[in-house]
C-alpha positions as CSV (number, residue, x, y, z in Angstrom):
1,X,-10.7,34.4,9.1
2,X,-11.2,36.0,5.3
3,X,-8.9,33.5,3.6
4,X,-10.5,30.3,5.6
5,X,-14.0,32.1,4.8
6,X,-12.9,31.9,1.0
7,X,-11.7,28.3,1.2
8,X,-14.9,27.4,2.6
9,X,-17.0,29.5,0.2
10,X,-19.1,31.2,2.7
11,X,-18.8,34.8,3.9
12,X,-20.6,34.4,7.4
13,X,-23.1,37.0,8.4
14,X,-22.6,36.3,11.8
15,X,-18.9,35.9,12.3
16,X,-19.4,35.4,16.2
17,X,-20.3,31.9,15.1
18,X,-17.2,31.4,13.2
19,X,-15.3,32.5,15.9
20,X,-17.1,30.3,18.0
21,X,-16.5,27.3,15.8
22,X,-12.6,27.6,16.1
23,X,-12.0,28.1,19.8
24,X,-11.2,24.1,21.5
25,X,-12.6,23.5,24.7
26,X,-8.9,24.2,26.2
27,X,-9.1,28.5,25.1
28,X,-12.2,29.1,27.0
29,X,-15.6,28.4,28.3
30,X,-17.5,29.3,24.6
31,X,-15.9,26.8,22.8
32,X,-17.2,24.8,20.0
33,X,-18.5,21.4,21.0
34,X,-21.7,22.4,21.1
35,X,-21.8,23.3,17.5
36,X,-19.4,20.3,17.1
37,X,-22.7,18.3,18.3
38,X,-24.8,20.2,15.6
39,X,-22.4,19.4,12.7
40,X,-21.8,15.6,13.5
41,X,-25.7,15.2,12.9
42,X,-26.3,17.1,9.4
43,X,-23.1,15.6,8.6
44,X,-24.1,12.4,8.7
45,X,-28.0,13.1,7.5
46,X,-26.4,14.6,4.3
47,X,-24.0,12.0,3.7
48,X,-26.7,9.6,4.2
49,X,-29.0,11.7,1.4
50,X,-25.5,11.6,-0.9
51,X,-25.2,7.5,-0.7
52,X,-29.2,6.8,-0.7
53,X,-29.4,8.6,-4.1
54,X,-26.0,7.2,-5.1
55,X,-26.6,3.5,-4.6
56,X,-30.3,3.5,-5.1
57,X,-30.4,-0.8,-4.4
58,X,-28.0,-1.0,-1.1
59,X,-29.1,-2.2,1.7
60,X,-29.2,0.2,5.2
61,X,-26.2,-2.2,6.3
62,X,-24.0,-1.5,3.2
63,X,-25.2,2.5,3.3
64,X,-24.1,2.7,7.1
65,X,-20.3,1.0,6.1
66,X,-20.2,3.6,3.7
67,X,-21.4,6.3,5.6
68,X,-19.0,5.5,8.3
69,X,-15.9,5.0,6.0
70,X,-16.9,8.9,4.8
71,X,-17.7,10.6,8.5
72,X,-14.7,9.0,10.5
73,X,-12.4,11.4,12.5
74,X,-9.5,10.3,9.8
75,X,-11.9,11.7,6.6
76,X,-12.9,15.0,8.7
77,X,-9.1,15.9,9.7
78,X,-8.0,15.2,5.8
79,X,-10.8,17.8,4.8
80,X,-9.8,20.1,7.7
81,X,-6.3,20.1,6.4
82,X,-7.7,20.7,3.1
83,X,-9.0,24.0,4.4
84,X,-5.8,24.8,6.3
85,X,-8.1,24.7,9.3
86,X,-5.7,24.2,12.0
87,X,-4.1,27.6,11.5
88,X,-7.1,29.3,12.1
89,X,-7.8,27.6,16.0
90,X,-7.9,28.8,19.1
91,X,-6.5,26.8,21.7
92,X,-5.4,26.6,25.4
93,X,-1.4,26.4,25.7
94,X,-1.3,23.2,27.0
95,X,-2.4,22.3,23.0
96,X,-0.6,24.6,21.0
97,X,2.9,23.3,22.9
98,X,1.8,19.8,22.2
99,X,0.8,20.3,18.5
100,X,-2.8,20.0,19.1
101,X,-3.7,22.2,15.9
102,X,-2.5,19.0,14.0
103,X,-3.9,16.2,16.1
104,X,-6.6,14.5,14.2
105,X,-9.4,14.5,16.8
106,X,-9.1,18.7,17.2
107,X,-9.5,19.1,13.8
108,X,-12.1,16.4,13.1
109,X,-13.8,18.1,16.0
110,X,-13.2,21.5,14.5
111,X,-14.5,20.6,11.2
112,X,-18.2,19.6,12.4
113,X,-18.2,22.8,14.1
114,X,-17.4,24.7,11.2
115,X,-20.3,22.5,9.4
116,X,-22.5,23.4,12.8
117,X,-21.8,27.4,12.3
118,X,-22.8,27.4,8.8
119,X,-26.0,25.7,9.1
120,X,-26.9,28.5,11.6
121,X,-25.7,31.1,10.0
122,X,-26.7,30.5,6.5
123,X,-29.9,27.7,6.8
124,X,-30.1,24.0,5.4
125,X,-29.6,24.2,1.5
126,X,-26.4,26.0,2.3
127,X,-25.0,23.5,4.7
128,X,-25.5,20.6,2.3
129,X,-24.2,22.3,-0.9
130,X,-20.9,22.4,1.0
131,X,-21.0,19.6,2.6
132,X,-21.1,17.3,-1.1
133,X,-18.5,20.1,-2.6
134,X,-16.5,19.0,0.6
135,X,-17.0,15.4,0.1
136,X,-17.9,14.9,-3.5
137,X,-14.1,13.7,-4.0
138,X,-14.8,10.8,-1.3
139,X,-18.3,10.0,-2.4
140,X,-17.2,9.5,-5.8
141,X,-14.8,7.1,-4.9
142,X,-17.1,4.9,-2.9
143,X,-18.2,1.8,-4.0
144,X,-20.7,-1.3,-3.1
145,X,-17.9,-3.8,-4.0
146,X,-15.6,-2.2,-1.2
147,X,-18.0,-1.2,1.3
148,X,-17.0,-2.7,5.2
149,X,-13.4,-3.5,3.6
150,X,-10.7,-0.9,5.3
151,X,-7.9,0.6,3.3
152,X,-5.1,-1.5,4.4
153,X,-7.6,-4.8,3.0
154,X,-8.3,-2.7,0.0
155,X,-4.5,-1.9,0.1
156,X,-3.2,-5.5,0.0
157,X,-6.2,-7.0,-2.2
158,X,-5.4,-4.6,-5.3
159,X,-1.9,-5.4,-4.9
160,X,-2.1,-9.3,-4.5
161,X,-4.2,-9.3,-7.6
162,X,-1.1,-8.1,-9.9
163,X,1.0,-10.0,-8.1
164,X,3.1,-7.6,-6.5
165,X,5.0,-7.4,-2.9
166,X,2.8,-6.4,-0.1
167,X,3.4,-2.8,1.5
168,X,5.7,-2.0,4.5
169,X,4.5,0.4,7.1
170,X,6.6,1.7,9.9
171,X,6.1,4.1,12.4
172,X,8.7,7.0,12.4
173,X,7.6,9.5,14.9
174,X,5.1,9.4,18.0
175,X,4.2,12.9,19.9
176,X,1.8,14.5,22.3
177,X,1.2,13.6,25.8
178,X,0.8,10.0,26.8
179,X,-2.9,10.1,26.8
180,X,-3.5,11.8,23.6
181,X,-0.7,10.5,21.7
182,X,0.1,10.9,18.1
183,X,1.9,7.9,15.8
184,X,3.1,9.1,12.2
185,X,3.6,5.9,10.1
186,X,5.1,5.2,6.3
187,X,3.4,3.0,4.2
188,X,6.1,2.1,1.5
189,X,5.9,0.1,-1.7
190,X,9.2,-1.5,-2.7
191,X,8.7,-2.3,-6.1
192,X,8.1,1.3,-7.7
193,X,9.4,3.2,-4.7
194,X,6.3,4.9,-3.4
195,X,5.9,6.1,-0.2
196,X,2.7,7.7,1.6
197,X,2.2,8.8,5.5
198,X,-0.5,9.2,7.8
199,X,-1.2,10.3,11.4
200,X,-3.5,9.0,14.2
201,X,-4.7,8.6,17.5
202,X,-3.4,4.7,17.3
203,X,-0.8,2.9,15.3
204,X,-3.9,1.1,13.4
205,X,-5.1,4.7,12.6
206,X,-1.9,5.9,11.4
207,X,-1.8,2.6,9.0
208,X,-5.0,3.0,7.7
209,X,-4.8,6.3,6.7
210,X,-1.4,5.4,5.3
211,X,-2.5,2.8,2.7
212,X,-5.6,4.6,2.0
213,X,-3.4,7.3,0.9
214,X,-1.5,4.9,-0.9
215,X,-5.0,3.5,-2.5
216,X,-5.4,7.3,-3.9
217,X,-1.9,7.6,-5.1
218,X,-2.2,4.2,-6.9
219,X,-5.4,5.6,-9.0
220,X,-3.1,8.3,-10.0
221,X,-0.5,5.7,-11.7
């Protein structure tokens, strides 16, 4: 609790709520969907405040296809592994024996209910100076020319315009149970021998977050 309290940069007064906030449905009957319901709203009200004062002259359409490419379940489980967030859950032992403190949906879950707890335990301005620390990498990355384009377009655009091969992705490991399954795929450029991975609930999921990793790794070059 004290090192995932100094990641987050909040010392909660009320550390019930904390608590709360990292027991899954599956450890007991307080659980943290409904402050999972609570963080899923101010996360999206202050992600919409970040892109309306961001991109002062796009349209609602373009500022929802933004908003959405910062709030999906993929975003929230990168910033949940960030804060080393699955280490500090509580689950049943159905998940914990089939990985669930890695599955993307527990930890996207788990990180709007940490959001959720801190908005009641600390107040409004609180919540929304760590929700733009949280996502000021992502923000900052955001643009009107790639807005409603996914990674895997963004992916092979970039690359067709140097007039390099097109990425490879291939799935090397699948778990969980068959209704909550988890695919692991490689995204792989052959040309300068980069390689990024990703996880998701489907193989499109997995992909995407594959080459969107590989978008990221590409700035870095």
């Amino acid at each position: 609790m004290d090192r995932l309290e100094r990641a987050v940069g909040h010392v909660f007064a009320r550390p019930e709520l904390l608590d709360q906030a990292l027991t899954h449905r599956s450890a007991g009957a307080v659980n943290n969907e409904r402050l999972e319901f609570l963080g899923d709203a101010l996360i999206g009200l202050l992600i919409a405040e970040a892109l309306w004062e961001r991109f002062p002259q796009a349209d609602e359409g373009t500022l929802s296809r933004l908003r959405a490419s910062l709030v999906k379940r993929e975003s929230l489980a990168a910033l949940a592994r960030g804060l080393n967030l699955g280490d500090a859950l509580r689950l049943g032992t159905g998940e914990v024996r089939t990985g669930g403190y890695a599955r993307d949906s527990i930890l996207a879950d788990a990180m709007e209910a940490l959001l959720g707890a801190v908005y009641l335990d600390a107040g409004f301005e609180t919540t929304r100076g760590l929700v733009r620390r949280l996502f000021a990498a992502g923000i900052g990355q955001t643009s009107l020319e790639r807005s409603g384009k996914d990674p895997k377009t963004r992916l092979q655009e970039w690359l067709q315009a140097r007039h390099r091969p097109l990425p490879e992705y291939q799935v090397v490991a699948t778990g969980g149970d068959q209704h909550a399954q988890t695919f692991i795929v490689t995204c792989t450029l052959n040309d300068v021998d980069l390689i990024t991975q990703a996880d998701g609930t489907t193989r499109r999921r997995a992909e995407q977050g594959a080459a969107q990793a590989m978008l990221e790794q590409l700035d870095d070059v």
